[in-house]
C-alpha positions in Angstrom: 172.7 148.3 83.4 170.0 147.2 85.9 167.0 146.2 84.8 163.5 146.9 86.7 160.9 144.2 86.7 157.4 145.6 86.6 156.2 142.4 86.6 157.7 141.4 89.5 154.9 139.1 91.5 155.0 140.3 95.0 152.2 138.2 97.7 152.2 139.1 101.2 151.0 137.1 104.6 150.8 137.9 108.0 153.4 136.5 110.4 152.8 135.3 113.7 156.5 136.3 114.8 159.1 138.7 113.3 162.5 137.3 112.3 164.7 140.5 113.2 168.3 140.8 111.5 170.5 140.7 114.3 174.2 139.8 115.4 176.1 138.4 118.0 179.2 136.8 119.2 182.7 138.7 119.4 184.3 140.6 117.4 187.0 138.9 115.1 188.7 141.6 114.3 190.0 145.6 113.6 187.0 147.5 111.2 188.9 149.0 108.7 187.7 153.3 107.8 186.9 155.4 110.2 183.7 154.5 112.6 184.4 150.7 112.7 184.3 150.7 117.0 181.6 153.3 117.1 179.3 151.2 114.7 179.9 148.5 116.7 178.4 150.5 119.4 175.3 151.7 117.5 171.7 150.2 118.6 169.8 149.3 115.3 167.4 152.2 113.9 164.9 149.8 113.6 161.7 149.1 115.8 161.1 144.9 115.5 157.7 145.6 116.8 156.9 147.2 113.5 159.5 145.4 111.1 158.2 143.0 108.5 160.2 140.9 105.9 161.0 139.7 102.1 160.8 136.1 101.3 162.3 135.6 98.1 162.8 133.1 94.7 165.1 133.3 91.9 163.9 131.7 88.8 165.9 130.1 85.7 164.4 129.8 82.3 166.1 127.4 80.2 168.9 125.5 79.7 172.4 126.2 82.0 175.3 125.7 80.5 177.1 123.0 81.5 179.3 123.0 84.4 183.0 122.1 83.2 185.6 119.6 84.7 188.3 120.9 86.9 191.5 120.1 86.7 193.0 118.9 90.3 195.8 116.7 89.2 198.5 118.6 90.1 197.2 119.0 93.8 196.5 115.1 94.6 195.6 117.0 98.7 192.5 118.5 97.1 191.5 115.7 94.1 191.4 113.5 96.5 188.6 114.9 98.6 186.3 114.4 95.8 184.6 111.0 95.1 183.8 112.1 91.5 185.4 115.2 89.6 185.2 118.2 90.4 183.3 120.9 88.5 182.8 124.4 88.1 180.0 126.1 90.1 179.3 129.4 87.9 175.8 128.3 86.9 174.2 126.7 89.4 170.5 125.9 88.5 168.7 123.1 89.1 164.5 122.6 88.8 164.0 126.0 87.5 166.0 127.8 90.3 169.1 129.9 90.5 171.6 129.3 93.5 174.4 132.1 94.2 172.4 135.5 93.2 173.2 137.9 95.6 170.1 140.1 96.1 170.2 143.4 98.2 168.1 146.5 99.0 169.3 149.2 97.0 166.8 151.8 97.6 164.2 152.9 100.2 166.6 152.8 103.8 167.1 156.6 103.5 169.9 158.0 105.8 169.4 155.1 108.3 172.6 153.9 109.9 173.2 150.3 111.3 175.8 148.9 113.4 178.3 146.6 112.3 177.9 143.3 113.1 180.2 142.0 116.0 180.2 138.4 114.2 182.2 138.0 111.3 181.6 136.2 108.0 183.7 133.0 107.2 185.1 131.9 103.8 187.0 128.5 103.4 189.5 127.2 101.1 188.1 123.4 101.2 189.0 120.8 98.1 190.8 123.9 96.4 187.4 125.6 96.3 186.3 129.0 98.2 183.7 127.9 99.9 180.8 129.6 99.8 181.2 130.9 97.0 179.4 134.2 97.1 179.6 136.2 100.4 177.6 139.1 101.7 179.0 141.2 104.9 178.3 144.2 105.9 180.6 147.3 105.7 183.2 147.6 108.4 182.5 143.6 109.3 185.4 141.0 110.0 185.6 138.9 106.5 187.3 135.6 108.0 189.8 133.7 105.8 190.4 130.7 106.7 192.6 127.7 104.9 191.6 124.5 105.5 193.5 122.5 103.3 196.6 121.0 104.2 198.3 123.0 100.8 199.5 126.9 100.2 196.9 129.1 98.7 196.7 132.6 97.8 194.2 134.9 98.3 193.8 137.9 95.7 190.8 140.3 96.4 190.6 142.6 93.7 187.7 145.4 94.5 187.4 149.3 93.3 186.4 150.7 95.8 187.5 149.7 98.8 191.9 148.8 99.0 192.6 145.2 97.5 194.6 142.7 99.1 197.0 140.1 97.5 198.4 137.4 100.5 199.9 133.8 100.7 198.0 131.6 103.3 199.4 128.9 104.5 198.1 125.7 106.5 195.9 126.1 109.0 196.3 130.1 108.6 193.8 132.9 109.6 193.3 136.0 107.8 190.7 138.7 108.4 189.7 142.0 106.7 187.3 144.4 106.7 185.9 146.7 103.4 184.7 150.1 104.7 182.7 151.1 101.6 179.7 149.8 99.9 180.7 147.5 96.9 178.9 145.0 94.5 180.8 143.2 93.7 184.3 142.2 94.8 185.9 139.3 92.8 188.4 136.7 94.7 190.5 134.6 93.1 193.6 132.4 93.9 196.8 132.8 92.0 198.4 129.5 92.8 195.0 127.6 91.4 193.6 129.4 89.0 190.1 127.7 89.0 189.4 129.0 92.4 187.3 132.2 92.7 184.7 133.8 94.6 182.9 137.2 95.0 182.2 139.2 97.9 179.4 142.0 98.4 179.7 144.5 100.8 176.5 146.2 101.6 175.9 149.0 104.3 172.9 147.6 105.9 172.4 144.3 107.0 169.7 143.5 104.3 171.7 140.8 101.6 171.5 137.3 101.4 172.7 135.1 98.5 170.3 132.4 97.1 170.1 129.1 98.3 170.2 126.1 95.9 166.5 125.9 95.8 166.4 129.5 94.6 165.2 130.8 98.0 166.3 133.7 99.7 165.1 136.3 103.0 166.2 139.5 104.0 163.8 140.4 107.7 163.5 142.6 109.9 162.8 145.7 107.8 160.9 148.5 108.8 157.9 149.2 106.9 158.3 150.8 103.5 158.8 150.7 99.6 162.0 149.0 98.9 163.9 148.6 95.6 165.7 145.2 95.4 168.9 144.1 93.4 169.7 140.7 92.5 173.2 140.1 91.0 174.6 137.2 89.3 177.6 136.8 88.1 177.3 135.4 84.3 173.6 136.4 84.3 173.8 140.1 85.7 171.6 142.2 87.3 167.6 143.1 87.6 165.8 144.9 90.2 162.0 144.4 91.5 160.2 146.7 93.9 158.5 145.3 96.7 156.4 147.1 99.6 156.8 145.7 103.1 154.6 146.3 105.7 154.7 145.7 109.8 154.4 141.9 110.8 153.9 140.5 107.4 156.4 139.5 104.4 156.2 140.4 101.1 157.1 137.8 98.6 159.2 138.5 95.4 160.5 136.6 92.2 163.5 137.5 90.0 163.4 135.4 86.5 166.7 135.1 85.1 166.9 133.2 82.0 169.6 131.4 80.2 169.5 133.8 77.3 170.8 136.6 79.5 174.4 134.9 79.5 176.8 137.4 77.8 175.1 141.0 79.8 177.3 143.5 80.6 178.1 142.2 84.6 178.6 145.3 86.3 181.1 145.5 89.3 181.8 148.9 91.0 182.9 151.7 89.5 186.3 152.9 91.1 186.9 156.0 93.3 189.3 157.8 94.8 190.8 156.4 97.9 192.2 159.0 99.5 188.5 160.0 100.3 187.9 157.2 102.6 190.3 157.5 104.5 192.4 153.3 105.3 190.5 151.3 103.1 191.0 148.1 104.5 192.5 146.6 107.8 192.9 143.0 109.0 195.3 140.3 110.2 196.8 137.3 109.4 197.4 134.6 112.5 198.2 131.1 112.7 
């Protein structure tokens, strides 16, 4: 369950230029659902002249729990990229920040519709490690799979709402897919190594971004209006904070995890019937 932050600190400034989400490039691949070329096709809904932006921090209270040892042994290719060893990256906080929280707008767009972006969104296997580890793409967007070690891997995408996928990859292969509905969050993991996982969140607007290692994190180029944020972590949960964003300024918010929160309920879509969304998912696989 979500929980709303009243307190939420929110400061705004005036900007002397508007950082407008955008996209460019070509098109890596097939949408999956219906719409996927006709998205592609759509101008944005929103104005830049009167779009503003959220500048954002995640806090960590506490002590993180330390990260564990990995395991490489039995794949010398990977262990030996690393000059020390290896270790997990669930917790990432350092200085009283929180790296890897995907944070979203989950109310306040209304019945706007945006185009999909024609760029994709890349994720590595580097070192036997997904890399980054938490993605954000927009529905209907090319998800780029690429394998950069010189090993097999396996890629296992297990969502609820959208068709999974379950696929060898080996060297230097390409695979892409696309995830026509909206879904927070989608976990990854590889079979053949079983410390290797990551999670993908598939959001209908452009407006996501995961959390740098500082804690810092933007979403622009929104038109002016209340919003409702989410911010998702994966041993830490979720929380929400409301924030107002007005034209040519950004409104500044905080979420405050804490390391008592370990143990919350992390919630991951419910699942739904298929059948009602027509294909699920589409993509290929190339050398």
């Amino acid at each position: 369950m979500s929980e709303r932050i009243r307190g939420t600190r929110i400061v705004v400034w005036s900007l002397t230029a508007l950082l407008v989400a955008g996209c460019g490039g070509e098109d890596g691949g097939e949408a999956g659902g219906e719409g996927g070329e006709e998205a592609a096709m759509m101008e944005s809904p929103v104005d830049p002249a009167t779009a503003g932006n959220v500048a954002g921090t995640v806090n960590f209270e506490g002590t993180a729990p330390e990260a564990e040892a990995i395991d490489m042994s039995a794949e010398p290719t990977c262990a030996d990229q690393y000059e020390s060893t290896p270790m997990t990256q669930h917790v990432m906080a350092s200085e009283g920040r929180l790296a890897n929280v995907f944070v979203y707008v989950t109310e306040g767009l209304g019945d706007l519709e945006f185009p999909t972006p024609q760029e994709g969104v890349e994720i590595d296997q580097q070192g036997c490690r997904y890399r980054p580890h938490v993605v954000g793409l927009q529905t209907n967007q090319t998800l780029v799979i690429r394998n950069s070690d010189g090993i097999l891997h396996n890629i296992n995408a297990q969502p609820t709402q959208n068709r999974g996928f379950n696929i060898s990859q080996p060297v230097n292969m390409t695979s892409e897919r696309s995830f026509p509905v909206q879904e927070v969050m989608i976990p990854v993991q590889c079979d053949v190594h079983g410390w290797m996982n990551a999670y993908l969140g598939i959001i209908e607007h452009p407006y996501h971004a995961v959390s740098a290692a500082d804690g810092s994190f933007s979403l622009d180029g929104l038109p002016p209006g209340d919003y409702v944020l989410e911010a998702w972590h994966e041993r830490y949960g979720t929380m929400t904070a409301d924030v107002t964003v007005a034209t040519g300024e950004t409104a500044q918010v905080e979420f405050d995890y804490s390391a008592d929160m370990a143990g919350r309920h992390v919630p991951m879509a419910d699942p739904i019937d298929l059948h009602d969304h027509g294909s699920p998912v589409a993509g290929a696989d190339r050398q």
